[in-house]
ZAMIDO-339570 format. One record per residue (C-alpha): residue number from 1; residue in three letters; chain; x, y, z. Coordinates in steps of 0.001 Angstrom, whole numbers, plus 500000, padded with zeros to 6 digits. Layout:
<bapas>
pos NUM; code ala; unit A; u X; v Y; w Z
...
</bapas>
This chain:
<bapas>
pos 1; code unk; unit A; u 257106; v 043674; w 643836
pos 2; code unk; unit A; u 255285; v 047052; w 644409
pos 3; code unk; unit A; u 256319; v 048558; w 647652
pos 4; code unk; unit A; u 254103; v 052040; w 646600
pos 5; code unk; unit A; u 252027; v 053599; w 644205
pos 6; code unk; unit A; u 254735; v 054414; w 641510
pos 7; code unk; unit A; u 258068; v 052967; w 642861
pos 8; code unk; unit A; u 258609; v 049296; w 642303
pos 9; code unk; unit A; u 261807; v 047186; w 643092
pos 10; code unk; unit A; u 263709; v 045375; w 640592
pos 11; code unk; unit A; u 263173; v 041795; w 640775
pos 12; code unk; unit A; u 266952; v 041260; w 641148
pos 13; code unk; unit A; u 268937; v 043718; w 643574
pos 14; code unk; unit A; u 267527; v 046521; w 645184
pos 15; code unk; unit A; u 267065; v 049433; w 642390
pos 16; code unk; unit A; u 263792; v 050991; w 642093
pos 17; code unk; unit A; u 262346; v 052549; w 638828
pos 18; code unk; unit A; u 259675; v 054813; w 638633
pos 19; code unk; unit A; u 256275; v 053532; w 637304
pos 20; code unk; unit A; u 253993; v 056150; w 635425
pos 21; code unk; unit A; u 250589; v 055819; w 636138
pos 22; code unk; unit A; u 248301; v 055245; w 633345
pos 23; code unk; unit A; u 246213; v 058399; w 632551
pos 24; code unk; unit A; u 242694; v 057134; w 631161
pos 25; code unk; unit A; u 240984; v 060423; w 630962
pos 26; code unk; unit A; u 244273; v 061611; w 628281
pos 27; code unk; unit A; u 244078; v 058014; w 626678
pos 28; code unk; unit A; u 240299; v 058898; w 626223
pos 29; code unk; unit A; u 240351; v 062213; w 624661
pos 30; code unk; unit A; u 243344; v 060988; w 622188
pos 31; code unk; unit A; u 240888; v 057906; w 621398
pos 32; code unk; unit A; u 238139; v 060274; w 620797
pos 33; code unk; unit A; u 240290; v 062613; w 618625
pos 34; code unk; unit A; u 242019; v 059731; w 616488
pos 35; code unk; unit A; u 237780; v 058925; w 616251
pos 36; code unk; unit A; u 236820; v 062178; w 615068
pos 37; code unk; unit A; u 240028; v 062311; w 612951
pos 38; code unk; unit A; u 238699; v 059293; w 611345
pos 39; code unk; unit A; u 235455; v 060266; w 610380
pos 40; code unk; unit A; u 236887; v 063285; w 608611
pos 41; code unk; unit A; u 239049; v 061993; w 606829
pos 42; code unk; unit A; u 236176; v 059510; w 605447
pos 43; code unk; unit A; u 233899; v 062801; w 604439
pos 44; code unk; unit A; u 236947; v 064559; w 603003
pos 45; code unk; unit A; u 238070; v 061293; w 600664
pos 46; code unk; unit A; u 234263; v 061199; w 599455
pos 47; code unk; unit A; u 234806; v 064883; w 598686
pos 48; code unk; unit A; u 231632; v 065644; w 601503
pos 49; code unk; unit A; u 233591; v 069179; w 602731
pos 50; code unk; unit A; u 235758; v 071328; w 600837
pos 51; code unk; unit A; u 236792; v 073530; w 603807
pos 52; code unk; unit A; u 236621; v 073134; w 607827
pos 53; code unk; unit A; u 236601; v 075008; w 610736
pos 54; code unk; unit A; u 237484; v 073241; w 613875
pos 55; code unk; unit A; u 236447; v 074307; w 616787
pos 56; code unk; unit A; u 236976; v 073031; w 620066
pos 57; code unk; unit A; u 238435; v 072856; w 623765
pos 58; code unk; unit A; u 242553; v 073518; w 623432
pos 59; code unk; unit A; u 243713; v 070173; w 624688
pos 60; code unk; unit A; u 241127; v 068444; w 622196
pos 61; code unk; unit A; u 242230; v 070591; w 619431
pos 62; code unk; unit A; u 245924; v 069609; w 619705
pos 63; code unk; unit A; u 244957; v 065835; w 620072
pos 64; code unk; unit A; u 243284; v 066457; w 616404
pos 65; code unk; unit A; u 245468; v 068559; w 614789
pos 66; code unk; unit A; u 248167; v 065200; w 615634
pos 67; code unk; unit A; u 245404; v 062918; w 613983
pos 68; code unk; unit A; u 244551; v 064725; w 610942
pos 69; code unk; unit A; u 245208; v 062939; w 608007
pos 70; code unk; unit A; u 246955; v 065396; w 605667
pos 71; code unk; unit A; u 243612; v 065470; w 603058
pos 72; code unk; unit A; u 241901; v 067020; w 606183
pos 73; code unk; unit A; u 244398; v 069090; w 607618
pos 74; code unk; unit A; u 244850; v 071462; w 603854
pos 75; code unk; unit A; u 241070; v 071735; w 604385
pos 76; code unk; unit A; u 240822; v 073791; w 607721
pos 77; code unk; unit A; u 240613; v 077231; w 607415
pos 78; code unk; unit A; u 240427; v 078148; w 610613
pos 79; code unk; unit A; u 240747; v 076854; w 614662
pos 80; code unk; unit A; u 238874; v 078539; w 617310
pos 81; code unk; unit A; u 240548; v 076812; w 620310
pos 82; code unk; unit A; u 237295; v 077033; w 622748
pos 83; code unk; unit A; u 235522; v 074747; w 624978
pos 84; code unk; unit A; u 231488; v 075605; w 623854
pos 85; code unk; unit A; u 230426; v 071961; w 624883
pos 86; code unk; unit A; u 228286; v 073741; w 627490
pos 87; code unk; unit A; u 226707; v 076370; w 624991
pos 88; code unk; unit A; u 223099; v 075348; w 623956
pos 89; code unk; unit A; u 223081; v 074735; w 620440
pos 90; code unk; unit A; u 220862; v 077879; w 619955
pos 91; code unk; unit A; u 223053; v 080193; w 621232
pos 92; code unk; unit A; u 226354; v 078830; w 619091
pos 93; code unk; unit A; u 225801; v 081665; w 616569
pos 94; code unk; unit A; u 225770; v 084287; w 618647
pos 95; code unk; unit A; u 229306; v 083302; w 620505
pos 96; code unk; unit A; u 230856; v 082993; w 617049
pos 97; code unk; unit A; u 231097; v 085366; w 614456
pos 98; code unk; unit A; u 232692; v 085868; w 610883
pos 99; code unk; unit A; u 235844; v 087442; w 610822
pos 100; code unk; unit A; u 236880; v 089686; w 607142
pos 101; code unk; unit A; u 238826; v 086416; w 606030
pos 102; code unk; unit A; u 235880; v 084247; w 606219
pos 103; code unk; unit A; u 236978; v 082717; w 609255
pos 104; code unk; unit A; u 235258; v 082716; w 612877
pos 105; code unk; unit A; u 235993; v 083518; w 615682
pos 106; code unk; unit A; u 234838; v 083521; w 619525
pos 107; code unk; unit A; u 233449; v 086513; w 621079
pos 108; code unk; unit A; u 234394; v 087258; w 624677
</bapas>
């Protein structure tokens, strides 16, 4: 029997336990990572990339990193942890630039 929002009492004696609240939003974005994760891994097996940049918001970059399949993973070249969901596409070139490596990354 729930006496609060995160306490409950054991249904025999009187010890409580703490109850951890289900966080949607987190379940979400690791959904939507294991998704993207997926897909890659799809194009990668049918040889559609060769190399990968990933770029995208810190928390959403750690969630793929964890779901990259190995065959994906050796692929990236580089990470540009940065949210740009709100960039227009049009202006994505000019907020990311070639470093001497080949690799990109964000201007300021």
């Amino acid at each position: 029997m729930a006496t609060a929002p995160g306490r409950a009492f054991s249904s025999v004696g009187t010890e409580r336990s703490a109850v951890e609240q289900t966080d949607w939003h987190r379940q979400a974005e690791e959904r939507f990572a294991a998704q993207i994760a997926d897909l890659l891994y799809g194009m990668a097996h049918a040889h559609t990339f060769d190399h990968l940049v990933v770029i995208a918001a810190p928390k959403v970059l750690g969630n793929l990193r964890a779901a990259f399949h190995p065959e994906v993973a050796t692929r990236v070249l580089a990470e540009v942890a940065k949210d740009l969901t709100s960039v227009p596409t049009h202006d994505l070139a000019k907020r990311l630039s070639l470093t001497p490596r080949g690799g990109i990354e964000p201007h300021q």
